[in-house]
Steps between C-alpha positions, in 0.01 A plus 500: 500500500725293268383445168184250515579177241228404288368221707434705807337719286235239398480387842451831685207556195302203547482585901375823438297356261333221726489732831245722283220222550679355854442884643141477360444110745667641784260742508222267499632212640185410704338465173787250376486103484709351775652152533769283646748298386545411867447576863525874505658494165292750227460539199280757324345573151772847524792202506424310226393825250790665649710215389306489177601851382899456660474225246328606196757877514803229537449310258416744278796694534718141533331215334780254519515559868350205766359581844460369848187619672314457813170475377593278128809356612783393206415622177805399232598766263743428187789681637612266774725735663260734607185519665319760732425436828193627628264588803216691376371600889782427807274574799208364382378506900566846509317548186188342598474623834509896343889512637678741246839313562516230157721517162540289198847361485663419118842390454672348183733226511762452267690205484389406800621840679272768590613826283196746606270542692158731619292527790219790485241574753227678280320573810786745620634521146873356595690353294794299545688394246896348408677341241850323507790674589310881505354539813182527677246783468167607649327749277813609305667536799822254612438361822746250718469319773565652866860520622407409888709273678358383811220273588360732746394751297418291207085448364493168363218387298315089430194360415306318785398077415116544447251166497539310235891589479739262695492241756488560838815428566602812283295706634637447829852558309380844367409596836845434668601693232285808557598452879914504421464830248285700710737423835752674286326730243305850471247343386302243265270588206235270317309666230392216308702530173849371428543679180445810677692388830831464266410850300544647804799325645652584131384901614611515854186514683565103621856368622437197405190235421513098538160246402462153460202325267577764190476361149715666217277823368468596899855603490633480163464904418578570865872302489630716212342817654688400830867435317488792271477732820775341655342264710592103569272227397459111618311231666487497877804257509692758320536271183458662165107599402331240287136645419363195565667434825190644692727717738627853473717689742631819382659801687777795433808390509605528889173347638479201286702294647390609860133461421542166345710329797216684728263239321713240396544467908160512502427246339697217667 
């Protein structure tokens, strides 16, 4: 692969780093303390020491740096410019249910722009990474997005509205949705991790992936993964990503715009 910069260095360390101990929970999970943050929402002791250790190797290796985390939130470093972006367990469902299909997700923002990015499944030992303007690789290996051009023999994939997440009314919304994509699709897939879900849009194994309800260190790893393997990135309406804008629909480049008036029509 291109030559790694020193900041995806650190990051790719402190994953391998934290999945040491994350490996050892997963394999006793039924042994681990459980709780919710909401209706069907988890967290675990594996999070928050996963989180922990992401941390700790970070700021080690960066000590001016700030972060955005799931678990601690905003935490203000003294270089305001640049911060990491972190989700020390995506498919934390899948994770406590014994479901080998989770990743932690670290990005860094730079002046507001994400540069790089990592997504690494320590389960199957993938890892995903990218950094501005030199591509995206899996295992030292460049990967882009698929080149097909027709709905009908596209796999989409989304994340399904659980309890606790969205109104009714949205719900309802998601499941027109569902209805117009699979009228015109190969198929849907929901494996219960966005990070993951954009990895592999960014490696060809999806043709594209949309969600509502996703908060910025869901996706934030996952968009520049996506882009650096060719792929086009926005909100459902098509407007230019905003991390915080909840919404993520993301495809190659001649099922985009197909797959978002699919649910745009959807939707009215």
């Amino acid at each position: 692969m291109a030559l790694r910069s020193p900041n995806l260095n650190v990051m790719i360390r402190a994953a391998r780093e934290a999945s040491i101990k994350l490996k050892r929970d997963y394999g006793e999970v039924d042994q681990l303390q459980v709780s919710k943050k909401g209706p069907a929402d988890y967290v675990t002791a594996a999070d928050i020491r996963t989180e922990k250790i992401l941390r700790g190797e970070l700021t080690k290796a960066r000590p001016d740096y700030g972060f955005l985390m799931e678990e601690a939130g905003v935490v203000e470093g003294t270089d305001p410019d640049r911060r990491w972006i972190i989700d020390p367990i995506d498919g934390t469902t899948n994770f406590v249910h014994g479901i080998a299909h989770f990743a932690m997700s670290i990005a860094l923002q730079e002046h507001g722009r994400i540069t790089a990015g990592i997504v690494f499944n320590p389960i199957s030992e993938e890892l995903f990474c990218a950094e501005l303007g030199q591509g995206a690789y899996l295992n030292d290996r460049r990967i882009r997005v698929s080149s097909r051009g027709a709905m009908d023999n596209a796999v989409f994939a989304t994340g399904i509205p659980f309890m606790g997440r969205g109104s009714e009314g949205e719900h309802q919304t998601f499941l027109k949705e569902i209805g117009a994509v699979m009228a015109v699709s190969s198929g849907i897939r929901r494996f219960g991790s966005a990070a993951l879900d954009l990895a592999f849009v960014a490696a060809g194994r999806y043709d594209g992936f949309w969600e509502t309800g996703l908060q910025p260190w869901d996706i934030a790893a996952g968009v520049i993964l996506v882009r650096e393997a060719g792929g086009l990135v926005t909100d459902i309406q098509g407007r230019d990503l905003r991390l915080e804008a909840g919404s993520i629909l993301t495809a190659n480049r001649n099922l985009h715009q197909p797959l978002g008036q699919t649910l745009r029509q959807a939707r009215k």
